[in-house]
Each structure stands twice: as C-alpha cells, then as structure tokens.
RONU-783752 format. One line per field, with one value per residue (C-alpha): x negated, y negated, z; residue number from 1; residue in three letters. Coordinates in nm, 3 decimals, always signed. Example, Ala and Ser with C-alpha at 12.3 -4.5 7.8 and 13.67 -1.06 7.14 Angstrom:
! RONU-783752
px <- c(-1.230, -1.367)
py <- c(+0.450, +0.106)
pz <- c(+0.780, +0.714)
nr <- c(1, 2)
rest <- c(ala, ser)
This chain:
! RONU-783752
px <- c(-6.916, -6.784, -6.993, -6.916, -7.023, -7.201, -7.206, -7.460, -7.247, -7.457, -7.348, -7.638, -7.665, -7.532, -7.693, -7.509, -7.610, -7.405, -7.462, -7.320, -7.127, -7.501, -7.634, -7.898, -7.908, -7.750, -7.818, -7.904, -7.879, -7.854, -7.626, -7.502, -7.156, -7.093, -6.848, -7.213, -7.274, -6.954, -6.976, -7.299, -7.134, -6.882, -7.097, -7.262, -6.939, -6.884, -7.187, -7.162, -6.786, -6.572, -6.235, -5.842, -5.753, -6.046, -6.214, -6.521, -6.432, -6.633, -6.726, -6.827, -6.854, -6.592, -6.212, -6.205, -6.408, -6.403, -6.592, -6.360, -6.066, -6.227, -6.256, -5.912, -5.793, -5.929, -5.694, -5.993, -5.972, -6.181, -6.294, -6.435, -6.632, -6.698, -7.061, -7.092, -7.020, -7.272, -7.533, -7.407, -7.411, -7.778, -7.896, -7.831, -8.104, -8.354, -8.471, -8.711, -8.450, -8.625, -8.301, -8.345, -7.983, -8.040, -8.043, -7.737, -7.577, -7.667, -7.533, -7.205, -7.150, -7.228, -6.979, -6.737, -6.913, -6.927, -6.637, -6.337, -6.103, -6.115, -6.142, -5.929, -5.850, -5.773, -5.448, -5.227, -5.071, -4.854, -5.015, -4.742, -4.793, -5.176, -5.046, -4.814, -5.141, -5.375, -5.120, -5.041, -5.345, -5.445, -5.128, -5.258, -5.620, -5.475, -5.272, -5.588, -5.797, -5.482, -5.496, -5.863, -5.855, -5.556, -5.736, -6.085, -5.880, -5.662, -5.999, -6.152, -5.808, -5.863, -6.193, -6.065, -5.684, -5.498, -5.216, -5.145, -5.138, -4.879, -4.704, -4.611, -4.635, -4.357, -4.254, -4.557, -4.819, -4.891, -4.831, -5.075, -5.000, -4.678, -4.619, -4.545, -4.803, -5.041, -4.865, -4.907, -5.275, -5.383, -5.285, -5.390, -5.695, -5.829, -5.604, -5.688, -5.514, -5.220, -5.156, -5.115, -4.893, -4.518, -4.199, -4.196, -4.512, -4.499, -4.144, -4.297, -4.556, -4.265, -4.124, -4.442, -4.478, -4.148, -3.917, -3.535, -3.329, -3.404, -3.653, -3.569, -3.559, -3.860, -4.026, -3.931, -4.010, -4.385, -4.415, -4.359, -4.560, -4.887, -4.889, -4.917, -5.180, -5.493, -5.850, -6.080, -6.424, -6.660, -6.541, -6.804, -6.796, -6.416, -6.425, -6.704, -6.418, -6.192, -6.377, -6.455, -6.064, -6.008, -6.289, -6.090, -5.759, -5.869, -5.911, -5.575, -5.420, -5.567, -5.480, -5.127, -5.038, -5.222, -4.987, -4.703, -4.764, -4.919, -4.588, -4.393, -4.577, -4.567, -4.170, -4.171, -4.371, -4.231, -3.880, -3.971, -4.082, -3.843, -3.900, -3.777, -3.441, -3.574, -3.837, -3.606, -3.322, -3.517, -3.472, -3.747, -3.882, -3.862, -4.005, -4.397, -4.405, -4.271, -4.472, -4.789, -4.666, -4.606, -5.001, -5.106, -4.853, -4.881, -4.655, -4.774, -4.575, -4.863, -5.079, -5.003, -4.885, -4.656, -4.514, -4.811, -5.077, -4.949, -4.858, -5.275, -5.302, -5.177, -5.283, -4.920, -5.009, -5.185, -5.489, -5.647, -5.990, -6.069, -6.419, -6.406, -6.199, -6.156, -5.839, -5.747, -5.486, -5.556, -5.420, -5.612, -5.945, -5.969, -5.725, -5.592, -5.615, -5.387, -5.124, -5.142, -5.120, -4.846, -4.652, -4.727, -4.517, -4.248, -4.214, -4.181, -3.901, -3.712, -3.695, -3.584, -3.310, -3.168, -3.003, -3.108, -3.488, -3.451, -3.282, -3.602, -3.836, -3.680, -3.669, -4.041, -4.108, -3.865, -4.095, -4.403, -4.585, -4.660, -4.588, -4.870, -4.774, -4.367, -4.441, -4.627, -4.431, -4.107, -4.344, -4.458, -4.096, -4.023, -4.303, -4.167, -3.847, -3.971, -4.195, -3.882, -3.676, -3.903, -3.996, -3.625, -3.476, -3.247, -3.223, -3.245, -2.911, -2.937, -2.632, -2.928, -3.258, -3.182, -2.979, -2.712, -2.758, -2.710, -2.520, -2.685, -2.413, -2.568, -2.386)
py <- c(-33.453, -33.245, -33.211, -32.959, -32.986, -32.709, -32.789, -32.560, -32.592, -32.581, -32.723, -32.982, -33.071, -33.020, -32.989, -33.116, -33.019, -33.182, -33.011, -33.060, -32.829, -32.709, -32.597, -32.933, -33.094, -33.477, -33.563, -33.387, -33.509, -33.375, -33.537, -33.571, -33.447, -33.841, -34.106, -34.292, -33.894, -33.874, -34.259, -34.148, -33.805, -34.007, -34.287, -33.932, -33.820, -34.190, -34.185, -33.887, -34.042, -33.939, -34.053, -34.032, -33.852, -33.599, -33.567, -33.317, -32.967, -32.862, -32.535, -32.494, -32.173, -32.237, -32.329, -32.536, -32.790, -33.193, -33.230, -32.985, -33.202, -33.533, -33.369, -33.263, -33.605, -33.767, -33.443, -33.330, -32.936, -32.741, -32.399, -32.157, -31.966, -31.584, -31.625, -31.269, -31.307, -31.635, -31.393, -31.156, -31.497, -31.537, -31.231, -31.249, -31.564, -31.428, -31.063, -31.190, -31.259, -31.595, -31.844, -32.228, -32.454, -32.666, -32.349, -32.213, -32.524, -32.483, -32.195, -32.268, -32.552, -32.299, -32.060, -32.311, -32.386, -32.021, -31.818, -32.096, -31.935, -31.647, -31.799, -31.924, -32.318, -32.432, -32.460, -32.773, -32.762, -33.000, -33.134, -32.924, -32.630, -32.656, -32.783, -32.436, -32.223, -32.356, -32.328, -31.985, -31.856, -31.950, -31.772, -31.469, -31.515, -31.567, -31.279, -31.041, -31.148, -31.070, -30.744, -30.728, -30.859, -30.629, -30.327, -30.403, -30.480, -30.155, -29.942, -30.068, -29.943, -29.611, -29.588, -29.671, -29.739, -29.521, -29.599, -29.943, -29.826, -29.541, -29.805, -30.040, -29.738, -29.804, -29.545, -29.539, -29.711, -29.969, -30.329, -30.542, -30.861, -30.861, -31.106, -30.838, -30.683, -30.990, -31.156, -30.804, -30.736, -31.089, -31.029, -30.622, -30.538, -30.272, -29.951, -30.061, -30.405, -30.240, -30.039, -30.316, -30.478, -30.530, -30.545, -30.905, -31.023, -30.828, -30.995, -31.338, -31.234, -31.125, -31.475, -31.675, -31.462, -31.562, -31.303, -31.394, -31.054, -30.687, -30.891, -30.665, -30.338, -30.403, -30.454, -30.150, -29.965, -30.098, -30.076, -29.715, -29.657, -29.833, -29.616, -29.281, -29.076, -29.108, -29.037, -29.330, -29.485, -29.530, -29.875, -30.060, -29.936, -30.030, -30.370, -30.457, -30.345, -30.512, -30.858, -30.726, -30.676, -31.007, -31.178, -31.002, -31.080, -31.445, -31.424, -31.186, -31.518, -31.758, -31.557, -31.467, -31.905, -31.926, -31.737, -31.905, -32.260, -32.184, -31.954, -32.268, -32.517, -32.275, -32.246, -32.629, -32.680, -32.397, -32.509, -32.847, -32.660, -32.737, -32.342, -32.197, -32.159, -31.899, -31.693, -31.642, -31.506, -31.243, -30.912, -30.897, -31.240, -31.474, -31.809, -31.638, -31.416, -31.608, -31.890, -31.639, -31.520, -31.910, -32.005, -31.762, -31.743, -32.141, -32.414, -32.435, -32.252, -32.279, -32.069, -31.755, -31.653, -31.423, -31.174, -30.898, -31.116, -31.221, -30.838, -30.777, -31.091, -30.935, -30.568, -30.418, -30.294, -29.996, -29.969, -29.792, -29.678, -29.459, -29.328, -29.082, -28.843, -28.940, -29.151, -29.212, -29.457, -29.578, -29.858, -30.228, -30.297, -30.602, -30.806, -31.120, -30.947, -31.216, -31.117, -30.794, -30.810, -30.991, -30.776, -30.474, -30.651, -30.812, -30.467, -30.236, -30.466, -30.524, -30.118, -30.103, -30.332, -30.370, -30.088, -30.109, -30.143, -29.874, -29.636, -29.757, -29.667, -29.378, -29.251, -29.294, -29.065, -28.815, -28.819, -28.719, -29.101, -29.120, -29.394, -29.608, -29.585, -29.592, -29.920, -30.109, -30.015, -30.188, -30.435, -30.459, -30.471, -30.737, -30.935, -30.912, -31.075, -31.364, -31.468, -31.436, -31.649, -31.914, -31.945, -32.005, -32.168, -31.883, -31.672, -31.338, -31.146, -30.798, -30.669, -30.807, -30.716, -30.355, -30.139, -29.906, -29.543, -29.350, -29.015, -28.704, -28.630, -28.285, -28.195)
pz <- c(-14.227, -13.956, -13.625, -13.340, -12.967, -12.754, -12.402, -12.175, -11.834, -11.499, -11.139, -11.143, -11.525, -11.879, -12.156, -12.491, -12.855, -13.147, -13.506, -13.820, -14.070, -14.213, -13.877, -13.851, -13.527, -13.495, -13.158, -12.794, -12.410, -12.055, -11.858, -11.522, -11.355, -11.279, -11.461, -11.596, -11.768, -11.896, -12.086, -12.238, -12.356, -12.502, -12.644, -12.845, -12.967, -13.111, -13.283, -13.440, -13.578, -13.347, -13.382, -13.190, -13.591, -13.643, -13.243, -13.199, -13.092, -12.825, -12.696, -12.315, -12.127, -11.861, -11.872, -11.538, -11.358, -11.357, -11.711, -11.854, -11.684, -11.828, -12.217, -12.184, -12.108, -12.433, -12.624, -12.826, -12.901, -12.621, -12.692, -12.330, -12.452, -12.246, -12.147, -12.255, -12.589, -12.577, -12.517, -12.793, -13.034, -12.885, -13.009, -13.363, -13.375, -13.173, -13.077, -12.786, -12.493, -12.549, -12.339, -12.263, -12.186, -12.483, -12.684, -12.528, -12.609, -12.952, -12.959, -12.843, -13.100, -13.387, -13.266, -13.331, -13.689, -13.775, -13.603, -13.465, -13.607, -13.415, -13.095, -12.839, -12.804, -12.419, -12.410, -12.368, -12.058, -11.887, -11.555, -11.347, -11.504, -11.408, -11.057, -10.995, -11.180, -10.910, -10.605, -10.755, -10.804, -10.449, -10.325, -10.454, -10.357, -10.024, -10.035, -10.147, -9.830, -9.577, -9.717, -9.682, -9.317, -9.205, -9.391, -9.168, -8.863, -8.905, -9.018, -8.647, -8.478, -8.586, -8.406, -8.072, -8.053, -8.279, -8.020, -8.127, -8.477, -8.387, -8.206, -8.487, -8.793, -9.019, -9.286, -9.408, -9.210, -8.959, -9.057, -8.887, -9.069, -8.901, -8.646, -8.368, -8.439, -8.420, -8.107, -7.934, -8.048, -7.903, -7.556, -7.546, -7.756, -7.598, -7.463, -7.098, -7.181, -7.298, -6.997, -6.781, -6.989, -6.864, -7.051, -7.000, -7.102, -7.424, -7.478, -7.434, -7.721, -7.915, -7.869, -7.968, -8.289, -8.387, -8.283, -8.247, -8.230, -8.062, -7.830, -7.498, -7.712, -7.888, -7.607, -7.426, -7.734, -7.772, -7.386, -7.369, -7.728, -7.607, -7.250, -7.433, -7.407, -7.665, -7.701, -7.575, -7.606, -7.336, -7.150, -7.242, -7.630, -7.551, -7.463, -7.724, -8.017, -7.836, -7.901, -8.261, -8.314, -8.142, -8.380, -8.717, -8.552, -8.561, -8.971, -9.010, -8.845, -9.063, -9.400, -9.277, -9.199, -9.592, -9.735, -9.590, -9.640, -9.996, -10.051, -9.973, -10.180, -10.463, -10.490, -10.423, -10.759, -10.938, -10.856, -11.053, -11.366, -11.651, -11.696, -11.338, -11.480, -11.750, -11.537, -11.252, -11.469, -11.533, -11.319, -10.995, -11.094, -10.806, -10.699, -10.590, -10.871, -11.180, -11.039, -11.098, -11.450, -11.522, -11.393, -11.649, -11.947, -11.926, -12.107, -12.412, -12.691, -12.964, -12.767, -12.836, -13.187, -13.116, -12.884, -12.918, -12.855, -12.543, -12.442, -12.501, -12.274, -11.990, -12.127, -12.075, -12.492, -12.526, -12.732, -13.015, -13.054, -13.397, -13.534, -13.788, -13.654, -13.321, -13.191, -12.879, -12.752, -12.387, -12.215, -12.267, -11.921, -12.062, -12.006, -11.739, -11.394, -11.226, -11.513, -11.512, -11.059, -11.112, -11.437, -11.174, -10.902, -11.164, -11.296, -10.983, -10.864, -11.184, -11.182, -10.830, -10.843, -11.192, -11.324, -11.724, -11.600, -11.359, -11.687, -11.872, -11.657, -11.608, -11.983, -11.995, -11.705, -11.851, -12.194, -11.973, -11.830, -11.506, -11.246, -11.381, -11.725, -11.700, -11.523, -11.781, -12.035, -11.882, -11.779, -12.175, -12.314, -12.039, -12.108, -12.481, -12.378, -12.155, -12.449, -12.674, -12.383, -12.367, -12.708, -12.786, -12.437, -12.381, -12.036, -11.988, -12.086, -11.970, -12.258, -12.526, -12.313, -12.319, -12.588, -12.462, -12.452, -12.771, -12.762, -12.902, -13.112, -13.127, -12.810)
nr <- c(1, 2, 3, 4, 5, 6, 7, 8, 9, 10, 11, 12, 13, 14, 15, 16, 17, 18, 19, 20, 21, 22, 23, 24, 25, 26, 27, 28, 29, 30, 31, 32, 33, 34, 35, 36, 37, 38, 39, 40, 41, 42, 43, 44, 45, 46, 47, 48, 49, 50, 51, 52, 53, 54, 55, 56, 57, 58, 59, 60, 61, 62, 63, 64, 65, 66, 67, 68, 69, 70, 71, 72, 73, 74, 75, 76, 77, 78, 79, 80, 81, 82, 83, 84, 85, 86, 87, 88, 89, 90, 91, 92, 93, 94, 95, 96, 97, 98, 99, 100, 101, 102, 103, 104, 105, 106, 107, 108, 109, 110, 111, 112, 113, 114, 115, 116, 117, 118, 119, 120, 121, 122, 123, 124, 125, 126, 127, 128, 129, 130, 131, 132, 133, 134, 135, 136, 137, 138, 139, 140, 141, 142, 143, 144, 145, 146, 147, 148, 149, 150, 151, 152, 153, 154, 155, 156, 157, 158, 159, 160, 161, 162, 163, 164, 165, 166, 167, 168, 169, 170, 171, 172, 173, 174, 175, 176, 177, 178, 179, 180, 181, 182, 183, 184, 185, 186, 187, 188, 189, 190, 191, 192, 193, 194, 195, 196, 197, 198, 199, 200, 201, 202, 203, 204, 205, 206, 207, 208, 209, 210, 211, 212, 213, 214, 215, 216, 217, 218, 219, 220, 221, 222, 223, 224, 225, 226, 227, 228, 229, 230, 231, 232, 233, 234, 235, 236, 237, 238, 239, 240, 241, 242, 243, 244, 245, 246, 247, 248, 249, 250, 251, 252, 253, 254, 255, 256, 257, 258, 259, 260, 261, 262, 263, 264, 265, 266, 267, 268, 269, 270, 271, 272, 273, 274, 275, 276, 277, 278, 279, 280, 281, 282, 283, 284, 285, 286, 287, 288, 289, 290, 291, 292, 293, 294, 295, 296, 297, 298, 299, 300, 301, 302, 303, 304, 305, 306, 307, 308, 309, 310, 311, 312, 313, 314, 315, 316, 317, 318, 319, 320, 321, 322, 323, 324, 325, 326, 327, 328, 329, 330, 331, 332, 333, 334, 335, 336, 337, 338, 339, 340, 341, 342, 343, 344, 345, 346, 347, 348, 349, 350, 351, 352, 353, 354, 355, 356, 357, 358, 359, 360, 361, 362, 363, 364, 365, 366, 367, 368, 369, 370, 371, 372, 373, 374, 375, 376, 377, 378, 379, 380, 381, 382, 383, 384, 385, 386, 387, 388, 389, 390, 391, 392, 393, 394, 395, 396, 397, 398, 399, 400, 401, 402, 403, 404, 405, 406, 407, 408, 409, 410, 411)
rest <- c(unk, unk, unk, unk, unk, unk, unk, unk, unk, unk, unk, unk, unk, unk, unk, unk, unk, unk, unk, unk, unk, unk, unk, unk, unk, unk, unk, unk, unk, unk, unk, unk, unk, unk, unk, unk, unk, unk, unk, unk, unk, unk, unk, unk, unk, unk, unk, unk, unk, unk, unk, unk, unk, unk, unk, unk, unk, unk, unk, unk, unk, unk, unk, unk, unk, unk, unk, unk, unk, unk, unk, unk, unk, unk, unk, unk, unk, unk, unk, unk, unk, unk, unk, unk, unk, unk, unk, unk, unk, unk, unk, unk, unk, unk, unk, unk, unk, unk, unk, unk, unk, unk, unk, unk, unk, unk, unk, unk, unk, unk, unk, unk, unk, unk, unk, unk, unk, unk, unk, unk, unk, unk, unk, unk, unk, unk, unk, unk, unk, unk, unk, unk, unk, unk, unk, unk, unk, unk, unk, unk, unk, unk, unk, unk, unk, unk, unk, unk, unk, unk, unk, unk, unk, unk, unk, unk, unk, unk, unk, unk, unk, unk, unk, unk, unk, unk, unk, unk, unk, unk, unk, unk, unk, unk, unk, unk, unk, unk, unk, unk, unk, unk, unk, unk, unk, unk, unk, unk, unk, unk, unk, unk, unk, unk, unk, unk, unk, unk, unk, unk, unk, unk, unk, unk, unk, unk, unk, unk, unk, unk, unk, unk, unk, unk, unk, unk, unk, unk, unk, unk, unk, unk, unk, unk, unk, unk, unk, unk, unk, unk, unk, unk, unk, unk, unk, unk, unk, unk, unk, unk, unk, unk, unk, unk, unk, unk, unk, unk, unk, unk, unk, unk, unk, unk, unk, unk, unk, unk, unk, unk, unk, unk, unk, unk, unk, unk, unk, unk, unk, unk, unk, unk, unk, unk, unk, unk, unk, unk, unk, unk, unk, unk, unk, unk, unk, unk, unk, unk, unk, unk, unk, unk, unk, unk, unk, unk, unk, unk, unk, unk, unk, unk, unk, unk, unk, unk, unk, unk, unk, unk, unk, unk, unk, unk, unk, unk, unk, unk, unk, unk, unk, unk, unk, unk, unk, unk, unk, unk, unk, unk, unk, unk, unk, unk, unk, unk, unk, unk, unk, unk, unk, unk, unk, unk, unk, unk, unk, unk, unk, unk, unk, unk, unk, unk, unk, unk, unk, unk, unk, unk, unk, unk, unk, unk, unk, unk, unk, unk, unk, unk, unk, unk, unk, unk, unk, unk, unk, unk, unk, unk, unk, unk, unk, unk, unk, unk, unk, unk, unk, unk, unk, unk, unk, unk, unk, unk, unk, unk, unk, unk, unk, unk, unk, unk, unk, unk, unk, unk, unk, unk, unk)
C-alpha cells in the first residue's frame, strides 16, 4: 500500500494528514515545532510502514524552515508545494471556499497521490551548497535595502541640500553609499554645517571613511563644492532634515558594513565549493555573483532534466501563449527572481568585458531587441552552457561557447 503525507505548515502548529493510494484517510495529528512533535510525526510515518527502502513522500507548502530541515535529514522525498496552486487543488473538492488546516493537509498529500509527477521534488543539496544559498541570498537582501536606504537618503537631499548631491555626482548620479560620501554627510548634514567646514576637518572624515590616496585634493574639491550657492529651507525646517538625514544615514551605515562582511563570508564559502572552479571560468562570473547563481541553480544534477528547464527556471526562455489564432511569444514573469537578478548582472558584465559575449549581444540588437531583451538572451545561451559545464565537469572554453562568424558569401 502506498501512503503519502500532507503537512498544513503554520508557525505555531502543523497539521499532518496521511492517505493511502485510494484517497481514505490512515491516520491524522497536530503537532508541535519541538523534537517531542517531530518523534510523534515520525512514530506516524512508522505506522503507516515507513521504511529507509520505500519512505513517505511528503508534501508541505514551504521549502525552508527547521521541520523541513529535520524531514530532509531522514532522505525521504519532500515535495513544496506553491500555496497558490493548494488553493487551486482546493477548489476542485469544494465550491464553498469552505478551508480548515487538516483539510489543507489533505490536500497536499493527494497532490502527491494524484499529480507527483508533475511536481517538483526538494532538491538534494549538499550542506555547503545550502550554506553559500543562505549567505548569498542574504548578500543580496542586503544589497536591496542599501539601495533602498541610499535612494530615501538621496530623495531627502533633494529637498534641502542639492549641494551635497552635486558635490559627490559621479557620471551619472550621486553615490551616497560611498564612504566619502558617508564620512562627509556625518559631520555636515545640513548646508549651514557644511559651510563651516575646513579643509582639514573634511580630510580627517576622508581618513575615517577609509580614504588612502587624493586625501588633500579631495578635500579641497568637496570644500569648495559644498560652499556654493543653493536654494535653502527655513533654519528650523533645516536642521529638522538634518536629524532626518542623520537618522537614514545611521541605516545607509548599517546596510553598507552588511554587505561587506556578508560579501566576505560569501567568497569564503563559495571558494570551498567543489564547483568555484567551473562558475568563475565563466565570463563576468565572480565570487558574489556565481555564489548567487550557485544558491539557486544548487548541487544537485538530477534536478533539472535538462538544459531548457533550467533556462524557464531563471526565465531567460521566452514563452508562448496560443488561442485560436492568437500567438504571442513574450518573455517568462514567472520565474526565480534571485536568478534572474543575478543572470541580469552575470550577463551585463560578460558583454562588457568578453569580446564573443559582447559580439552576441551585439547581433541581437542589430536584429531589432532592445537592451532588455539582447541581455537575456546572452544571459539564456550562457545559462545553457554552465548547465552543460557542470553537468559534464568541464570549464567554460570561449573557442566552444560561441561559434565564429560566418561570411555571407553573397558579398
């Protein structure tokens, strides 16, 4: 008799439903997230026959979290299942929007007696692997909220020191998260501040932030930037931004020392992955970046079965929607956002600094994509390639990874 497992997940409780191959309930229990819930879980699965040859599949709604950790570590077959298509499943037993956990967690065990074959098994992957996808994830969570923090902090600027931003404007724009920029900010927040700053005291922020070359110029520079003329606030409405900027300086700090000690811890576990060595020989793949393809791709070469499925993974492959006679081919919403950051980065360098990228990338734009488009398609024949490399143990080869110009012999 086969049995499958449907586990309702909830931060308090769980509620566990085992069923056999007919749909008939063996055996229900809520549990506890403790080690005495997790023994009585698996006294359940033993009962129901459970065995190291033929273990219960289980179905759960999330892909993380300690009982997730604890059924991985007895290598039974765990299936996380979207809680939007649990609802979908819900609907084709009852029309009433009727919803209790225990029949959720039937629900998830007859997904798996109905429809596991089409869905996704957690994959297997080694303990480092999960290590660099939890550093690297929080790398780039990190690296979100310094965005966020220097995009507030820059939108306050605006309102009442468009000076300072003039002062440390790039090409492009300001960059706040900059360590000059931070070290100067701290000791002149308001316009008033920075006109009684001398050349020496902003070269003594300069130091503190880090600053080892240029320290005189730069400070002449800023010192004669910040004591141009600009529009200003009232003083009062001055100072009181100037605490507010303080206040979002404080979190711009925080995020910026995130990013470099998680930066550093990231490399240091990447580095020890027996697949560095592959990932980095591929063009604009470094230690952050491949580290953040790695967290997602994984370790485990059963889990995707070949190279298109894991190009829809990261939604680098177009898609195709057709009704009657309609057809459109877009490119894929739904997809790994963390992958598809991170193809976006891998891709934008690649093309920048290796030559048979940059010719792809250019070929595409010369058959009419845009910038968006050119770069996920060299992002979607890279991704190709890496699956290929690792698949096989081979690095990347650049004479192999892109085919030589034809001729138009027409000429």
């Amino acid at each position: 008799m086969k049995v499958f497992c449907g586990i309702d997940w909830a931060e308090g409780h769980h509620d566990i439903a085992l069923i056999d191959d007919s749909g008939q309930l063996i055996a229900k229990k809520r549990i506890r997230e403790t080690v005495a819930g997790f023994a009585e879980l698996t006294d359940m699965f033993a009962a129901a026959g459970d065995s190291a040859e033929d273990p219960i599949a289980v179905a759960i709604e999330t892909p993380r979290g300690l009982l997730v950790a604890a059924l991985r570590a007895t290598g039974r077959p765990i299936y996380p299942i979207n809680p939007m298509a649990v609802a979908r499943y819900r609907e084709r037993h009852t029309v009433s929007r009727g919803k209790s956990d225990h029949a959720d967690a039937m629900t998830l065990a007859n997904i798996l007696r109905t429809d596991q074959h089409v869905h996704r098994q957690l994959p297997a992957d080694t303990h480092l692997a999960q290590a660099v996808a939890v550093l690297a994830r929080a790398l780039q969570d990190a690296t979100w909220r310094r965005t966020k923090a220097s995009n507030e902090l820059r939108s306050l600027l605006r309102e009442y020191y468009p000076g300072f931003l003039e002062a440390f404007a790039g090409k492009m724009t300001s960059n706040l998260a900059s360590a000059d920029a931070r070290a100067v900010l701290a000791i002149a927040p308001t316009p008033a501040a920075a006109a009684k700053l001398s050349k020496a005291r902003i070269a003594a922020a300069l130091r503190r932030g880090g600053r080892l070359r240029r320290i005189d110029t730069t400070a002449a520079h800023l010192h004669a930037a910040l004591r141009e003329p600009q529009l200003r606030q009232p003083d009062l409405v001055e100072q009181a931004m100037g605490r507010q900027a303080l206040a979002l300086l404080a979190v711009l700090d925080t995020e910026c020392r995130n990013v470099d000690q998680l930066g550093g811890a990231v490399a240091d576990a990447f580095q020890q992955h027996p697949d560095h060595a592959i990932i980095t020989s591929f063009p604009g793949l470094a230690d952050n970046t491949g580290a953040r393809v790695l967290a997602e791709l994984g370790d485990d070469r059963t889990r995707f079965t070949d190279a298109r499925a894991v190009k829809a993974y990261a939604g680098s492959a177009p898609i195709t929607r057709a009704s009657g006679r309609t057809v459109s081919i877009t490119h894929r919403r739904v997809k790994n956002d963390r992958l598809a950051a991170a193809g976006w980065s891998w891709a934008f360098a690649a093309m920048a600094h290796d030559e048979h990228a940059h010719r792809h990338y250019r070929h595409r734009r010369d058959r009419g994509d845009r910038h968006a488009a050119a770069l996920r398609h060299l992002f979607n024949r890279m991704l190709g390639q890496l699956y290929f490399c690792l698949q096989t143990g081979q690095q990347y080869q650049q004479h192999k990874a892109f085919a030589a110009p034809q001729l138009d012999l027409r000429d």
